[in-house]
N, C-alpha and C positions, 0 to 999 in steps of 0.2 A: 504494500500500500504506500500511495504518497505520503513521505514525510509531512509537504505544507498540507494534507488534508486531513491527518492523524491528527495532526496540531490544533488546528479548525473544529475538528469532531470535538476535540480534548474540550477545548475553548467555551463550545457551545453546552458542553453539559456540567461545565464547572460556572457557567456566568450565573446561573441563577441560584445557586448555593452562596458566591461572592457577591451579588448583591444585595439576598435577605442574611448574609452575615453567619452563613454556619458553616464555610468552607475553613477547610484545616490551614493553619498558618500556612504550611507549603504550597497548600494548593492558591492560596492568596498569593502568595510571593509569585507562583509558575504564569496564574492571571495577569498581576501588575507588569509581568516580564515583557507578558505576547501581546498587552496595551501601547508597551512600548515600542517594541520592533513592528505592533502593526494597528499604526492610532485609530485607521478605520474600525477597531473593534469596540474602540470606544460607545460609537452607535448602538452597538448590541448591545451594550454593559446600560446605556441612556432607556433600550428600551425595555430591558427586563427590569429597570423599576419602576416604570411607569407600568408597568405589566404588574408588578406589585403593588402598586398603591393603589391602585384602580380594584386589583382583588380584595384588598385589606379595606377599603373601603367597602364596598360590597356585604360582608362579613359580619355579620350582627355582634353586637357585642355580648360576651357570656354575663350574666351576673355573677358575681364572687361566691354566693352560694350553693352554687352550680359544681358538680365535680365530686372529687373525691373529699374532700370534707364532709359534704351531705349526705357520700355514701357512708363512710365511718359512722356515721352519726346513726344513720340509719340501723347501719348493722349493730350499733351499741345499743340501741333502745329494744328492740327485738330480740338480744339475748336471754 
């Protein structure tokens, strides 16, 4: 396989881990690398967070009592 398109594959499925912030330092570092050497990727970095905000907006908010607290609670009063 092409190296520039291994790179690109690599690119495209580490952008959206790097811009909701859960990619591993490495994999941060290997992104900011291939921003560099290839700025047009910028674009793609520009649109998966607009791809995000747009989701997160969307996204109802949970209330806090929602989750695993109200299950514990749950399960504690039932015993």
């Amino acid at each position: 396989m092409d190296e520039a398109l291994t790179m690109r594959q690599r690119f495209a499925e580490l952008g959206p881990w790097y811009v909701n912030g859960t990619a591993s330092v490495a994999d941060r570092a290997w992104v900011d690398g291939y921003v560099r050497t290839h700025p047009e990727a910028r674009a793609d970095l520009d649109w998966y967070a607009s791809l995000q905000q747009e989701i997160s907006a969307d996204v109802p908010e949970v209330p806090p009592d929602t989750g695993l607290e109200r299950l514990l609670k749950r399960v504690r009063r039932e015993r």
